[in-house]
DOMAR-520447 format. One record per residue (C-alpha): x, y, z; residue in one letter. Coordinates in steps of 0.1 Angstrom, whole numbers, plus 5000, padded with zeros to 4 digits. Example, Ala and Ser with C-alpha at 12.3 -4.5 7.8 and 13.67 -1.06 7.14 Angstrom:
2
@c1:5123 | c2:4955 | c3:5078 | resn:A
@c1:5137 | c2:4989 | c3:5071 | resn:S
This chain:
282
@c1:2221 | c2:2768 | c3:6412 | resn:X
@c1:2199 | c2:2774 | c3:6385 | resn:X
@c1:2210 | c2:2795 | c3:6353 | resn:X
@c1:2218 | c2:2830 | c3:6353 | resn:X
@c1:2201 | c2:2848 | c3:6323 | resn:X
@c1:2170 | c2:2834 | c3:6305 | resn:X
@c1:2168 | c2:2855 | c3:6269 | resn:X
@c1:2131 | c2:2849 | c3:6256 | resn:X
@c1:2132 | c2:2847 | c3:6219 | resn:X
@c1:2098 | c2:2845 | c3:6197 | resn:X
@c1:2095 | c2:2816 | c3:6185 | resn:X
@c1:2083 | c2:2824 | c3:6149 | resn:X
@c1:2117 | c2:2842 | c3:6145 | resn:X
@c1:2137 | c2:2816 | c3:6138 | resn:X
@c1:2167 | c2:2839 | c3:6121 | resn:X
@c1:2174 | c2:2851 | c3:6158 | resn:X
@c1:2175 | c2:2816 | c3:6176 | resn:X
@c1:2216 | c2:2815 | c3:6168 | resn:X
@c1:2221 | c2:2853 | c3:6178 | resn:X
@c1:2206 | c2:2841 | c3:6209 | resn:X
@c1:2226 | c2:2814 | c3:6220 | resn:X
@c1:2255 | c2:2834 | c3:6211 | resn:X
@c1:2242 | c2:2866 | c3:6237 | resn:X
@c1:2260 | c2:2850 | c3:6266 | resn:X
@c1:2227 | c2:2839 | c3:6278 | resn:X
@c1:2224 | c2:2806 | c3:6307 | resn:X
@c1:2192 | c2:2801 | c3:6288 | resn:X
@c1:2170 | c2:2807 | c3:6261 | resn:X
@c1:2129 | c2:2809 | c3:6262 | resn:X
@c1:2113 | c2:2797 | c3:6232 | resn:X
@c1:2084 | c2:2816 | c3:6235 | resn:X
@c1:2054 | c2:2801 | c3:6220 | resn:X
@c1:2030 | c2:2819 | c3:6239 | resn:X
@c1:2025 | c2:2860 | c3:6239 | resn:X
@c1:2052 | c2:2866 | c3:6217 | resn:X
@c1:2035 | c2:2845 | c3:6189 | resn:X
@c1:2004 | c2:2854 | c3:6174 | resn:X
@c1:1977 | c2:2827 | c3:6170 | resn:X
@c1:1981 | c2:2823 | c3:6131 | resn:X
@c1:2016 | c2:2820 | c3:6136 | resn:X
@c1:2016 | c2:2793 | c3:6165 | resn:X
@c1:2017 | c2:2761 | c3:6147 | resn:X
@c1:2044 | c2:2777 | c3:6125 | resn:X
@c1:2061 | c2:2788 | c3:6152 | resn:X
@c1:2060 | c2:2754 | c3:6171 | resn:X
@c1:2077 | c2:2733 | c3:6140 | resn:X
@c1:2106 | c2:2759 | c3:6139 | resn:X
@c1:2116 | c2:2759 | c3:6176 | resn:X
@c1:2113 | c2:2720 | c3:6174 | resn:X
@c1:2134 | c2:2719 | c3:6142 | resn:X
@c1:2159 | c2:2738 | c3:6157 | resn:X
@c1:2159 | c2:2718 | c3:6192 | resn:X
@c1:2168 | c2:2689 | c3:6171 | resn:X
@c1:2198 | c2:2702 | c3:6158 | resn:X
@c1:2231 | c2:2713 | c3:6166 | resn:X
@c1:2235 | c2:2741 | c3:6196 | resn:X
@c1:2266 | c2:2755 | c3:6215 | resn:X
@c1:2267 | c2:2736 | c3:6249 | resn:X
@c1:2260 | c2:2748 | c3:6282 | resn:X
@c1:2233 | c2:2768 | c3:6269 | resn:X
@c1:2198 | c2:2756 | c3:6284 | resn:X
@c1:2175 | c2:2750 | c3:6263 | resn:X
@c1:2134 | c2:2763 | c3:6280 | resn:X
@c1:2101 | c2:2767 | c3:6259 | resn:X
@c1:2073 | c2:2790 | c3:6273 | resn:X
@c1:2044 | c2:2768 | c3:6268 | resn:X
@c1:2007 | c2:2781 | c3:6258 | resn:X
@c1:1983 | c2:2776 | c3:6288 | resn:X
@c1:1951 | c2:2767 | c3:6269 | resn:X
@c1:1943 | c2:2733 | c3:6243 | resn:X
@c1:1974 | c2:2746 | c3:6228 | resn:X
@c1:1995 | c2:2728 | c3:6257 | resn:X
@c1:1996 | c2:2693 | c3:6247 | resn:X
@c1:2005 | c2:2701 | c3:6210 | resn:X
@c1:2032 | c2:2722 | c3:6219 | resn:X
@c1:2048 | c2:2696 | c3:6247 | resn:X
@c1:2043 | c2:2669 | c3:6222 | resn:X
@c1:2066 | c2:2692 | c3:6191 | resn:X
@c1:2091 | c2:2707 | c3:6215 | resn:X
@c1:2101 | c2:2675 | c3:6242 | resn:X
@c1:2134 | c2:2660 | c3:6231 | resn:X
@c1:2170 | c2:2654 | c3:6244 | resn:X
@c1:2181 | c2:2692 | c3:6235 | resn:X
@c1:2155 | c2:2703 | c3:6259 | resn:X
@c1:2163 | c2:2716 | c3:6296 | resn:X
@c1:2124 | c2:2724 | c3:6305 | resn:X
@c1:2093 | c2:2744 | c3:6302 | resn:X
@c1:2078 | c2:2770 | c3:6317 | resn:X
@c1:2039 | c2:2770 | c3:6313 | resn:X
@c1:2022 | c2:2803 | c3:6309 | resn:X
@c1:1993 | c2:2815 | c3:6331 | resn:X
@c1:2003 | c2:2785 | c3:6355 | resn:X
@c1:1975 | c2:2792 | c3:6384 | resn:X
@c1:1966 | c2:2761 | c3:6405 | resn:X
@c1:1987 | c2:2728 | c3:6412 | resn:X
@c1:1966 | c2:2710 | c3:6384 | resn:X
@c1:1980 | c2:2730 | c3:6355 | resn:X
@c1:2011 | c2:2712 | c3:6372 | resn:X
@c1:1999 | c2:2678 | c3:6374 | resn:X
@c1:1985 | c2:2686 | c3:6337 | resn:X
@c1:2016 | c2:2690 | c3:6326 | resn:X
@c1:2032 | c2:2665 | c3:6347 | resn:X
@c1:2013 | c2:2639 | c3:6325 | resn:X
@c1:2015 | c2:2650 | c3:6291 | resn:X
@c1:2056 | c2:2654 | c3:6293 | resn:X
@c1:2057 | c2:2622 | c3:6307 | resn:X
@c1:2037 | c2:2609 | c3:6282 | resn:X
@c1:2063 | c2:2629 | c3:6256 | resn:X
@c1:2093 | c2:2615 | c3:6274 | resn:X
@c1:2079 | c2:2575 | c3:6271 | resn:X
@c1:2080 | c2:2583 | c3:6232 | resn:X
@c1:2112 | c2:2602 | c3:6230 | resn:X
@c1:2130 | c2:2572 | c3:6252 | resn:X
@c1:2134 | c2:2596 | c3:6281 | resn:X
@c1:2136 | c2:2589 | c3:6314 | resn:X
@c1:2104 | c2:2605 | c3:6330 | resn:X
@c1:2111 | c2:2636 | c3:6349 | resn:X
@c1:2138 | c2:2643 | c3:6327 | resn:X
@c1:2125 | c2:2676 | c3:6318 | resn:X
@c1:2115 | c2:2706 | c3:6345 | resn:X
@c1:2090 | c2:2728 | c3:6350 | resn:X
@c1:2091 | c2:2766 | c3:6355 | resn:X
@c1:2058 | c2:2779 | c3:6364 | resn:X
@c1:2049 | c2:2811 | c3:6350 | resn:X
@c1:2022 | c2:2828 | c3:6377 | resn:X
@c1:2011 | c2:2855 | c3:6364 | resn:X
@c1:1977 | c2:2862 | c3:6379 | resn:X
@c1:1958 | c2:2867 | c3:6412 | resn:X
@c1:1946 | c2:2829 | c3:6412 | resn:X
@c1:1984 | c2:2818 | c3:6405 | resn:X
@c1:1996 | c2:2842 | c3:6434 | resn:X
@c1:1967 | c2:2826 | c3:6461 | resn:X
@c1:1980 | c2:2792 | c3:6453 | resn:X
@c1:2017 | c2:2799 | c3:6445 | resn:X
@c1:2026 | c2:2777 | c3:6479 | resn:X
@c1:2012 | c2:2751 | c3:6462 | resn:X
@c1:2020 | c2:2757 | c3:6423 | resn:X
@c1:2061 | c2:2758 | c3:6437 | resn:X
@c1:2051 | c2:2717 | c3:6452 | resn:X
@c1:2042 | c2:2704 | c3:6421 | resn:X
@c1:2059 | c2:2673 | c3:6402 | resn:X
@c1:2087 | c2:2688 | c3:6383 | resn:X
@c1:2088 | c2:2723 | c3:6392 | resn:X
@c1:2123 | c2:2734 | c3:6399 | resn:X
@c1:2117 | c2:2771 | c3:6402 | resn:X
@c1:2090 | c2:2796 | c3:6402 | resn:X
@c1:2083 | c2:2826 | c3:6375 | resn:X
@c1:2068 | c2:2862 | c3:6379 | resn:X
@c1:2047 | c2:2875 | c3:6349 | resn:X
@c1:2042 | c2:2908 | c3:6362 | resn:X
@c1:2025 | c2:2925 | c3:6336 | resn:X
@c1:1998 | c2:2903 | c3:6333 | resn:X
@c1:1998 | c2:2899 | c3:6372 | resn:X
@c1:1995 | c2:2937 | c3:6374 | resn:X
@c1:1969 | c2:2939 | c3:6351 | resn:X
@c1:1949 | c2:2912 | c3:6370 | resn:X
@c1:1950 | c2:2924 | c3:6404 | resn:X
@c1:1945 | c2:2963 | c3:6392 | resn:X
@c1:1982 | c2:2978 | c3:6405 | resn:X
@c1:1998 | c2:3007 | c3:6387 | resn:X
@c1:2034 | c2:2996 | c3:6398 | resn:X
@c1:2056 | c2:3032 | c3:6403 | resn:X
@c1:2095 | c2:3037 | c3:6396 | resn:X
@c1:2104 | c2:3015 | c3:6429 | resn:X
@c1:2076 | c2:2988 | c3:6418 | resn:X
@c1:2071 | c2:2987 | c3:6455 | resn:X
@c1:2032 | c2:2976 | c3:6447 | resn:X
@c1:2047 | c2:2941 | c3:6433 | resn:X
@c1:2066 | c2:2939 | c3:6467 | resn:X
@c1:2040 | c2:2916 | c3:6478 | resn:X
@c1:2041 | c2:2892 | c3:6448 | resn:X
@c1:2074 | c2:2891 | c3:6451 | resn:X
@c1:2081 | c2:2882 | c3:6486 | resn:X
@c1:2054 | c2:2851 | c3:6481 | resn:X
@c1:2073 | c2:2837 | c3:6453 | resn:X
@c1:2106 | c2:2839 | c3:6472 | resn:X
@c1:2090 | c2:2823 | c3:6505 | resn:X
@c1:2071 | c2:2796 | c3:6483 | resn:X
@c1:2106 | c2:2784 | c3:6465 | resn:X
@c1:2123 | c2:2785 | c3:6495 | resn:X
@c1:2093 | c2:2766 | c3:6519 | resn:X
@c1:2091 | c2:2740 | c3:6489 | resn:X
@c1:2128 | c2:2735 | c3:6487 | resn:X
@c1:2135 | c2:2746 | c3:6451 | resn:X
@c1:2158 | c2:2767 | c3:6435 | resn:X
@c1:2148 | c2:2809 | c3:6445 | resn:X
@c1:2125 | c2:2820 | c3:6419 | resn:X
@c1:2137 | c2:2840 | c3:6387 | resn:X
@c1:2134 | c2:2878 | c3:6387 | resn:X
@c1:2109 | c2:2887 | c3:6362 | resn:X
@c1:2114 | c2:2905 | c3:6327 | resn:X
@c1:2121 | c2:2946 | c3:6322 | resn:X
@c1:2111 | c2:2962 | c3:6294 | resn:X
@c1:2139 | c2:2988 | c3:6304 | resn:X
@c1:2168 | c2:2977 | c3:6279 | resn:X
@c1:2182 | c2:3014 | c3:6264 | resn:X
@c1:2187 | c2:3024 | c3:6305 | resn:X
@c1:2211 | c2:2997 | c3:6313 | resn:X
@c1:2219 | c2:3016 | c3:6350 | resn:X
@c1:2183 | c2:3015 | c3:6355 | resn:X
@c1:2178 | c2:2981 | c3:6346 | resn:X
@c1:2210 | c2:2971 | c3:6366 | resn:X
@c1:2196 | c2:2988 | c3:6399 | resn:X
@c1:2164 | c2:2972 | c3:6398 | resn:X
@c1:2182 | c2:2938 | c3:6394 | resn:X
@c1:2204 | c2:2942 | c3:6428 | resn:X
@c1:2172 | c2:2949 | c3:6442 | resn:X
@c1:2153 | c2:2919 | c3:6431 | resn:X
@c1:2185 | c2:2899 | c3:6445 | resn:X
@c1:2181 | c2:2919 | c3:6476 | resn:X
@c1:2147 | c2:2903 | c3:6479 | resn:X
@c1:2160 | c2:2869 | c3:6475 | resn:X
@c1:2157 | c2:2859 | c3:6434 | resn:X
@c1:2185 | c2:2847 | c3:6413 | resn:X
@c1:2187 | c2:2851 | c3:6381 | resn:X
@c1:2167 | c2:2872 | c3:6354 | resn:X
@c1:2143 | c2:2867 | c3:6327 | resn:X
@c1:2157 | c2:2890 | c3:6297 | resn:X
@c1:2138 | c2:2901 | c3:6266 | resn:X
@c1:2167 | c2:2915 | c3:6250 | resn:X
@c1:2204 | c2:2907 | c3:6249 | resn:X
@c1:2221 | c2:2943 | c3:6262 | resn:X
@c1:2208 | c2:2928 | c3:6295 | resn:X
@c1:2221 | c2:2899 | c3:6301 | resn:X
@c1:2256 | c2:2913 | c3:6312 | resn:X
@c1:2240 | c2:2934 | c3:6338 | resn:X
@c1:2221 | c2:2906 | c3:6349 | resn:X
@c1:2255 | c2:2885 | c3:6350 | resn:X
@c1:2270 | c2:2917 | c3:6370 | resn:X
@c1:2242 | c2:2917 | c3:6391 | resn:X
@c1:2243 | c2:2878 | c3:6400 | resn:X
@c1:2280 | c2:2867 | c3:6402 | resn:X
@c1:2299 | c2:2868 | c3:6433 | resn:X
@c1:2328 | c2:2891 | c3:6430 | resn:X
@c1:2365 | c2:2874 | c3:6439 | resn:X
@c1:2363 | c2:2894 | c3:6471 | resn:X
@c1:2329 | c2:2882 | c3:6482 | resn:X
@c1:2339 | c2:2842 | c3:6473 | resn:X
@c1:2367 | c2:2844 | c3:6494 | resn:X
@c1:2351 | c2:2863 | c3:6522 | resn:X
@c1:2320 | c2:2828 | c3:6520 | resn:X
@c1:2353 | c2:2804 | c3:6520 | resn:X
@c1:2368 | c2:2820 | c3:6548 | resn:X
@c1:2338 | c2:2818 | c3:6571 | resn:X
@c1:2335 | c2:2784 | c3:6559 | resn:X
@c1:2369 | c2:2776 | c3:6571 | resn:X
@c1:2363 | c2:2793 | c3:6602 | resn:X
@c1:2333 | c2:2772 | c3:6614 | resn:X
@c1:2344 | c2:2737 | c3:6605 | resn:X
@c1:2360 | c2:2731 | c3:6641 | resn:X
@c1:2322 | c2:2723 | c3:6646 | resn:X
@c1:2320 | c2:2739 | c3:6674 | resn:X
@c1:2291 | c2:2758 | c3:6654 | resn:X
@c1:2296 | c2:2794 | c3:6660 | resn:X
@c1:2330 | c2:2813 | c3:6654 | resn:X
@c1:2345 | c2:2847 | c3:6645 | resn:X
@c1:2350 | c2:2864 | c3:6612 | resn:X
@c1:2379 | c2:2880 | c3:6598 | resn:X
@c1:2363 | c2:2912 | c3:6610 | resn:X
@c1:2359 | c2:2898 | c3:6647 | resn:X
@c1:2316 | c2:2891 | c3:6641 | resn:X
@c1:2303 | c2:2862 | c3:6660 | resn:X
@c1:2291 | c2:2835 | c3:6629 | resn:X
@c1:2268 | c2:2807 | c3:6632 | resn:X
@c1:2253 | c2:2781 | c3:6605 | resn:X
@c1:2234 | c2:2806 | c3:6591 | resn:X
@c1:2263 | c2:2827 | c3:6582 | resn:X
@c1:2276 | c2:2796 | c3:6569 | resn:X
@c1:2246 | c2:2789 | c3:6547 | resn:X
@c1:2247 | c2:2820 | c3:6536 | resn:X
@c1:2280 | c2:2816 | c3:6525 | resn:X
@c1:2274 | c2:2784 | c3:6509 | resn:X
@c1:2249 | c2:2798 | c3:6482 | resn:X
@c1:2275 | c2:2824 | c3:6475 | resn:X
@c1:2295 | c2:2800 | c3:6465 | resn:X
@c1:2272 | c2:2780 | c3:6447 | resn:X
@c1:2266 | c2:2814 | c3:6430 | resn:X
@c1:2299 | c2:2817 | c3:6418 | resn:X
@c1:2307 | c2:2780 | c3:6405 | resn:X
@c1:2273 | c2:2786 | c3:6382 | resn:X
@c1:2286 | c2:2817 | c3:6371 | resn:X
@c1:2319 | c2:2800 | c3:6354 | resn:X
């Protein structure tokens, strides 16, 4: 399973890189895109690539949000290195921003002396364009899972999301049904600007899990414990998956539950990413 949290950090703010990767965060976002204003960028590029080459705690991916325009190559070619778990590219919205990309970082790899494919792609969709062609965007070389940038995605299709966001519901359900048909990892539940109202912000989680995501994009480090809440199995719950799986390896492929419910490979697959849940949660 993929990581849990993913704390965006600016990345002309170097001071806070550390604090981040100490915030019990899966992964950090460089962010060299909104969060980064254009006098700043080439600034900005040379710190997170200073810091990439140095020393950071392990087990904490290491992702940089990529600029979408001419921008793109120079920030692939600062930012590719060993340290590096992947990228996510802003504004992604056909299958040849992919392929784009797909070039240039295996172009970065050959002069790094990594192996190509060594580092993944995280699309960013994030407009009407990106959402008509998300099925395709999720097939494309390197892309492990998908991103929602709902804002901008709002903006561009004219929504005025409410308290229950029920007007993303749409977006949503595509990029769950496009990981899932293209055989990557479910897509990443997108960022909250609600960090103060950590109930709030917790309850909209479990609902974005509901809808099949895993995982959350954070912007600030009081969420990534609810997100952690939200997303780890309890104790109960990993031995309720074992126990079906026990039950159903006679292969006989159906059985009953501990509560007397007929199960079938479905239940069992079912139980199968809870565990996988849990072991990334450790």
């Amino acid at each position: 399973m993929s990581a849990l949290s993913y704390l965006y950090v600016p990345g002309d703010t170097p001071a806070r890189f550390a604090k981040a990767e100490a915030s019990g965060a899966s992964a950090i976002v460089f962010d060299l895109e909104d969060a980064v204003t254009p006098a700043a960028k080439e600034a900005a590029r040379a710190q997170v690539a200073e810091h990439l080459s140095g020393r950071r705690p392990a087990g904490v991916e290491a992702w940089v949000r990529l600029n979408a325009d001419e921008l793109m190559a120079r920030d692939v070619d600062a930012v590719v290195g060993p340290a590096l778990t992947g990228v996510i590219p802003a504004k992604t919205a056909t299958r040849h921003d992919v392929s784009r990309l797909d070039d240039l970082l295996g172009q970065a790899e050959a002069r790094c002396g990594l192996a190509r494919g060594r580092i993944a792609v995280a699309p960013l969709v994030e407009s009407g364009l990106g959402l008509a062609n998300i099925f395709d965007i999720a097939q494309g070389p390197r892309v492990t899972t998908l991103h929602l940038g709902e804002i901008d995605l709002a903006a561009d299709l004219g929504l005025e999301p409410g308290a229950d966001e029920t007007e993303l519901l749409f977006a949503r359900s595509q990029a769950v049904v496009a990981c899932s048909a293209a055989g990557i990892e479910s897509p990443v539940a997108p960022v909250s600007a609600q960090f103060r109202d950590l109930e709030a912000f917790a309850a909209s989680t479990r609902a974005l899990r509901r809808l099949g995501f895993f995982g959350r994009a954070c912007i600030h480090p009081a969420q990534v414990g609810a997100v952690h809440d939200v997303f780890t199995p309890t104790a109960e719950q990993a031995a309720k998956a074992a126990d079906i799986l026990r039950r159903l390896d006679g292969g006989s492929g159906v059985a009953v539950d501990a509560d007397g419910r007929m199960i079938d490979e479905a239940v069992a697959r079912q139980a199968r990413r809870i565990l996988a849940q849990a072991a990334s949660a450790r």
